[in-house]
MARGUBA-716481 format. One line per 4 residues: number of its first residue (from 1); their letters; for each residue x, y, z of N, C-alpha, C. Coordinates in steps of 0.001 Angstrom, whole numbers, plus 500000, padded with zeros to 6 digits. Each point is the difference from the previous one (the first is absolute). Layout:
<nodes>
NUM) a) X/Y/Z/X/Y/Z/X/Y/Z  ... $
</nodes>
This chain:
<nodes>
1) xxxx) 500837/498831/500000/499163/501169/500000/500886/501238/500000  499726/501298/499090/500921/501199/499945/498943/500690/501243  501017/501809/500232/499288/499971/500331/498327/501164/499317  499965/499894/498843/499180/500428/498851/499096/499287/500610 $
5) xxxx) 499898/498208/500113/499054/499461/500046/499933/499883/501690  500629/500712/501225/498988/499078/501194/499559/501304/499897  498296/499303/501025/498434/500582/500566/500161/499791/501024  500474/500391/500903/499907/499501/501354/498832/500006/500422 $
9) xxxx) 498775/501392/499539/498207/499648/500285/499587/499342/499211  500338/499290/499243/499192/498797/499321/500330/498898/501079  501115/499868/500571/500216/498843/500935/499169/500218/501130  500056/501201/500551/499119/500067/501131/498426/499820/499242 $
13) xxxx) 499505/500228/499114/498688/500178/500030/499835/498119/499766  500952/499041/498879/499400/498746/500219/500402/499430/501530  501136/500471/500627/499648/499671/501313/498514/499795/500734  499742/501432/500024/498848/499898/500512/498929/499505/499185 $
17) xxxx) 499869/500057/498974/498627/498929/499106/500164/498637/500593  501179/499449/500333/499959/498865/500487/499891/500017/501515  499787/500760/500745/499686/500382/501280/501567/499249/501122  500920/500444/499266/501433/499176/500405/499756/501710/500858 $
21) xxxx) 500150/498929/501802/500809/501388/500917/501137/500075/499903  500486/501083/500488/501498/500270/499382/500394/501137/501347  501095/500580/499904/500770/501330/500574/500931/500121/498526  499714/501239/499483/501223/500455/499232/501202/500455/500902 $
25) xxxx) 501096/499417/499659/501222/500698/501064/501024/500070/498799  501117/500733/499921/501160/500011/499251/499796/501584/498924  500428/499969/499196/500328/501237/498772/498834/500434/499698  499620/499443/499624/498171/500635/499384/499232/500384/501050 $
29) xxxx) 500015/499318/501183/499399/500526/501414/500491/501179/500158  501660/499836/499621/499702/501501/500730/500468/500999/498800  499628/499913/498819/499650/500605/499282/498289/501089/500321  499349/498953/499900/498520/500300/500383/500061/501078/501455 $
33) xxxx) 500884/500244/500529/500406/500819/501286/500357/501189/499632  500458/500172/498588/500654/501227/499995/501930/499764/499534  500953/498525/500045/501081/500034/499744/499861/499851/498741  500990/500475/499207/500672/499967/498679/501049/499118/499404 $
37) xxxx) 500442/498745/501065/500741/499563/499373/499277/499149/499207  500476/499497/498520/499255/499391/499248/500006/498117/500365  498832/499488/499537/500340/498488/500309/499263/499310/498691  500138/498951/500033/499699/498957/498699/499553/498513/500421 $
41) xxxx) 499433/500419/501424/498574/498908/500248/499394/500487/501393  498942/499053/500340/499271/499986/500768/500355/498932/501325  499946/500520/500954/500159/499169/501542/499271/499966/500789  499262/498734/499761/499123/499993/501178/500034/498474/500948 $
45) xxxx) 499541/500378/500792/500274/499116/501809/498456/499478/499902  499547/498865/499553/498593/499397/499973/500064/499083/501155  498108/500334/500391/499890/499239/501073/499974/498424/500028  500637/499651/501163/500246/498323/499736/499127/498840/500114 $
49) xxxx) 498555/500689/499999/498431/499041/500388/500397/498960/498402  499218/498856/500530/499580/499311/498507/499906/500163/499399  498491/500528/500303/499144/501130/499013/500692/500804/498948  500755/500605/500258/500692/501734/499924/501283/499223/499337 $
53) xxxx) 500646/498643/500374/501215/499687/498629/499217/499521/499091  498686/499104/499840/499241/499767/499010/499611/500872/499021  499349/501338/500517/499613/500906/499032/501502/500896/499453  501089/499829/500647/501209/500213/499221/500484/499327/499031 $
57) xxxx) 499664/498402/500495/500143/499412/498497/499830/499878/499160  498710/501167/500035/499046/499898/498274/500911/501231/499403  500937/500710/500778/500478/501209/499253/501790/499965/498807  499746/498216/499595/501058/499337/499533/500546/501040/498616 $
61) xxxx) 499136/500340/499562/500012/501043/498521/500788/501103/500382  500408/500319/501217/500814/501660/500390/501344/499518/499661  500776/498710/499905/500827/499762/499987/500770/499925/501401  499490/500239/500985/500344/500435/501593/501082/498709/500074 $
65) xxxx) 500643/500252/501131/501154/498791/500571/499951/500490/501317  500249/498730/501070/499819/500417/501489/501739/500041/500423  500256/501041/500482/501708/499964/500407/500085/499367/501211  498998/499163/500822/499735/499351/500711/499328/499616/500578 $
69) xxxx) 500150/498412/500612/498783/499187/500425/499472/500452/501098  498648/499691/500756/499866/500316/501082/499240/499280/500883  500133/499373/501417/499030/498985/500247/498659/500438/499701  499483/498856/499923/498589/500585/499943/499240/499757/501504 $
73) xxxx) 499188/500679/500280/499374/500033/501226/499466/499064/501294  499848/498614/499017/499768/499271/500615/500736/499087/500502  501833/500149/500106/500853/499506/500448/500080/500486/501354  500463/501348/500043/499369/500591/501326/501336/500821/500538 $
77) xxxx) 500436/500417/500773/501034/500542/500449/501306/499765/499955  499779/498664/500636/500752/498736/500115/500886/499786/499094  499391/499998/499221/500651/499531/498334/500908/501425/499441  499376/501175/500373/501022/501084/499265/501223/499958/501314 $
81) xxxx) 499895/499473/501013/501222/500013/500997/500775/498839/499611  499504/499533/500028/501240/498437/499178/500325/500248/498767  499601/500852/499239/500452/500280/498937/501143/501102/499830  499720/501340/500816/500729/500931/499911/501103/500262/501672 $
85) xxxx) 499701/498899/500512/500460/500234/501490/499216/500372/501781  499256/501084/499097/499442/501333/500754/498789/500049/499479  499054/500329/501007/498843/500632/498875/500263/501612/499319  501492/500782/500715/499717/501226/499558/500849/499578/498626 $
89) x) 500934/498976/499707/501168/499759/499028/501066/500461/500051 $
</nodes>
């Protein structure tokens, strides 16, 4: 993708058609704030319900990639402390 071609509100708007919760955080967040430095995607922190990675999965057409895994909820605490040490990491 140049950056001629990214929409960063086309991503947010099929985000939300697919009712995927999200937090925008990173360049474009804080673009939308008022900063100027330029960026060439979108970052967002989606919530980790079932539900909510399901309706992310229908959003396969953005081309999106996850820069990382994350337990999912029903492992429980437990599991992100044996994983990362700590629960803070």
């Amino acid at each position: 993708m140049t950056a001629d071609e990214f929409d960063p509100q086309r991503i947010v708007e099929v985000l939300n058609r697919h009712r995927v919760e999200y937090v925008l955080v990173g360049g474009y967040a804080a673009q939308l704030y008022g900063a100027r430095r330029p960026t060439y995607d979108v970052d967002i922190t989606p919530s980790t319900t079932l539900e909510n990675l399901n309706c992310l999965s229908t959003v396969r057409h953005l081309s999106a990639s996850a820069r990382r895994r994350v337990p999912l909820p029903h492992r429980g605490i437990d599991a992100v402390r044996g994983a990362r040490g700590t629960a803070d990491g």
